[in-house]
C-alpha atoms as one frame of an Amber mdcrd trajectory, in Angstrom:
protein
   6.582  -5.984 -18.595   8.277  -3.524 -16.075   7.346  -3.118 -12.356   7.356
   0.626 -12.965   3.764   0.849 -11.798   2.491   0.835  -8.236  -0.017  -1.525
  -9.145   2.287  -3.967 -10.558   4.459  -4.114  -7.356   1.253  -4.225  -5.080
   0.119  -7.552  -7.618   3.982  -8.872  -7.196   3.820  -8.510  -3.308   0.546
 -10.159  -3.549   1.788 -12.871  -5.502  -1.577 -12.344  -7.786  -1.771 -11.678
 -11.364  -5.093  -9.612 -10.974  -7.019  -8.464  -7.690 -11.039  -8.231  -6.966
 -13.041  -5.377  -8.394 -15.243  -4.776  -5.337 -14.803  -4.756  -1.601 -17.304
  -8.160  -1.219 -14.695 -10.001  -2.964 -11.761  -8.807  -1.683  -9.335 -11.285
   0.050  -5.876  -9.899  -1.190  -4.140  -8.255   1.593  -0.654  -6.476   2.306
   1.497  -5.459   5.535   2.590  -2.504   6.703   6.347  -3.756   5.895   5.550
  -4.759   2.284   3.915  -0.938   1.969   6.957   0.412   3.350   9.152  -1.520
   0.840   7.213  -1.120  -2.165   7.108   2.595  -0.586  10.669   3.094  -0.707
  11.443   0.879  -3.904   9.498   3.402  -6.029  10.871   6.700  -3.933  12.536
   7.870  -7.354   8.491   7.741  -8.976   6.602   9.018  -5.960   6.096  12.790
  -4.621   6.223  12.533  -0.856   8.680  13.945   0.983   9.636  10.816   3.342
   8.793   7.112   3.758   5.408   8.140   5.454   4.241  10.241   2.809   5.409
   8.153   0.481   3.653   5.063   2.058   0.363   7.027   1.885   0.471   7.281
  -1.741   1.247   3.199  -1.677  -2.095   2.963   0.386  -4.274   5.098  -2.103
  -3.638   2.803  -4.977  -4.263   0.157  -3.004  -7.687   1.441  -2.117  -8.435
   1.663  -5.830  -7.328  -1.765  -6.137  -9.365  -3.211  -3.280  -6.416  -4.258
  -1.207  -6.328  -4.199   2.401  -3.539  -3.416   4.823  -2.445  -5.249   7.771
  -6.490  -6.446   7.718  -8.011  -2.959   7.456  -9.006  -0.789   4.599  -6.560
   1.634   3.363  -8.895   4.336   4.527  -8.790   3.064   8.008  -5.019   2.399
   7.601  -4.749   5.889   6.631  -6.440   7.223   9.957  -4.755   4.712  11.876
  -1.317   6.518  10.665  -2.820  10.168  11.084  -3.330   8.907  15.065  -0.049
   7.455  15.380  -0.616   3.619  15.281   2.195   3.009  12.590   4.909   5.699
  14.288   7.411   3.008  15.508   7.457   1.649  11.607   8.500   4.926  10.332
  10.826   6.231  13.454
Protein backbone atom coordinates (compact mmCIF):
# COMPACT_ATOMS: atom_id res chain seq x y z
CA UNK A 1 0.00 0.00 0.00
CA UNK A 2 1.79 3.38 -0.80
CA UNK A 3 2.06 6.40 1.58
CA UNK A 4 0.97 8.56 -1.35
CA UNK A 5 -1.98 9.82 0.64
CA UNK A 6 -1.98 12.47 3.34
CA UNK A 7 -4.01 10.37 5.39
CA UNK A 8 -1.78 7.49 5.27
CA UNK A 9 1.29 9.52 6.48
CA UNK A 10 -0.88 11.33 9.22
CA UNK A 11 -1.95 7.29 10.38
CA UNK A 12 2.04 6.38 10.01
CA UNK A 13 3.07 9.44 12.22
CA UNK A 14 0.39 8.37 14.49
CA UNK A 15 1.53 5.00 14.65
CA UNK A 16 -2.42 3.98 14.22
CA UNK A 17 -3.92 1.89 11.64
CA UNK A 18 -7.32 3.85 11.79
CA UNK A 19 -8.29 7.15 13.79
CA UNK A 20 -11.78 8.14 15.68
CA UNK A 21 -14.76 9.25 13.65
CA UNK A 22 -15.92 12.02 15.99
CA UNK A 23 -14.30 14.69 18.10
CA UNK A 24 -15.65 12.80 21.65
CA UNK A 25 -13.40 10.07 20.79
CA UNK A 26 -10.58 11.59 19.60
CA UNK A 27 -7.20 10.93 21.39
CA UNK A 28 -4.77 10.74 18.31
CA UNK A 29 -2.67 13.74 18.21
CA UNK A 30 0.33 15.22 16.06
CA UNK A 31 3.11 18.07 16.49
CA UNK A 32 3.79 20.87 14.76
CA UNK A 33 7.26 19.14 13.63
CA UNK A 34 5.59 15.91 12.41
CA UNK A 35 3.08 18.46 10.26
CA UNK A 36 5.99 20.15 8.98
CA UNK A 37 7.64 16.84 7.88
CA UNK A 38 4.79 15.11 6.53
CA UNK A 39 4.33 18.82 5.01
CA UNK A 40 7.43 18.81 3.19
CA UNK A 41 7.62 14.92 2.42
CA UNK A 42 4.54 15.29 0.17
CA UNK A 43 5.70 18.97 -1.33
CA UNK A 44 5.82 17.20 -4.90
CA UNK A 45 1.62 16.26 -4.20
CA UNK A 46 0.58 19.45 -2.47
CA UNK A 47 -0.34 23.06 -4.01
CA UNK A 48 1.06 25.57 -1.57
CA UNK A 49 3.58 27.68 -2.38
CA UNK A 50 5.97 27.14 0.82
CA UNK A 51 6.21 24.94 3.94
CA UNK A 52 3.43 27.13 5.62
CA UNK A 53 0.99 26.77 3.03
CA UNK A 54 1.80 23.57 2.56
CA UNK A 55 1.44 22.69 6.33
CA UNK A 56 -2.09 24.18 6.19
CA UNK A 57 -3.24 21.75 3.75
CA UNK A 58 -1.53 18.91 6.26
CA UNK A 59 -3.86 20.48 9.01
CA UNK A 60 -7.18 20.34 6.89
CA UNK A 61 -6.99 16.64 6.44
CA UNK A 62 -6.28 16.27 9.70
CA UNK A 63 -9.43 18.06 10.73
CA UNK A 64 -11.38 15.60 8.60
CA UNK A 65 -9.65 12.93 10.30
CA UNK A 66 -10.24 14.13 13.86
CA UNK A 67 -6.62 14.67 14.67
CA UNK A 68 -5.37 17.30 16.81
CA UNK A 69 -2.21 19.36 16.66
CA UNK A 70 0.19 20.13 19.29
CA UNK A 71 -3.25 19.57 21.68
CA UNK A 72 -5.55 21.91 19.75
CA UNK A 73 -7.91 21.44 16.91
CA UNK A 74 -6.66 22.04 13.52
CA UNK A 75 -9.05 24.92 13.32
CA UNK A 76 -7.52 26.53 16.29
CA UNK A 77 -4.04 25.49 14.99
CA UNK A 78 -4.94 27.19 11.91
CA UNK A 79 -5.72 30.63 13.72
CA UNK A 80 -2.95 30.14 15.94
CA UNK A 81 -0.64 30.26 12.60
CA UNK A 82 -2.74 33.20 10.97
CA UNK A 83 -1.61 35.23 14.48
CA UNK A 84 1.84 34.20 14.36
CA UNK A 85 2.20 31.51 17.14
CA UNK A 86 4.04 28.94 14.78
CA UNK A 87 6.44 31.82 12.91
CA UNK A 88 9.77 30.64 14.50
CA UNK A 89 8.86 26.90 13.02
CA UNK A 90 8.61 28.17 9.58
CA UNK A 91 11.45 31.13 9.69
Amino acid sequence: MSDNWTSRRIRKALGVKKCNGSWDAAVEELTMDQVISIAKDKSSDLTGCDVRAMAREVIGTCQSMRVCVDGMRPKKVIQAMDAGDYDGKFN
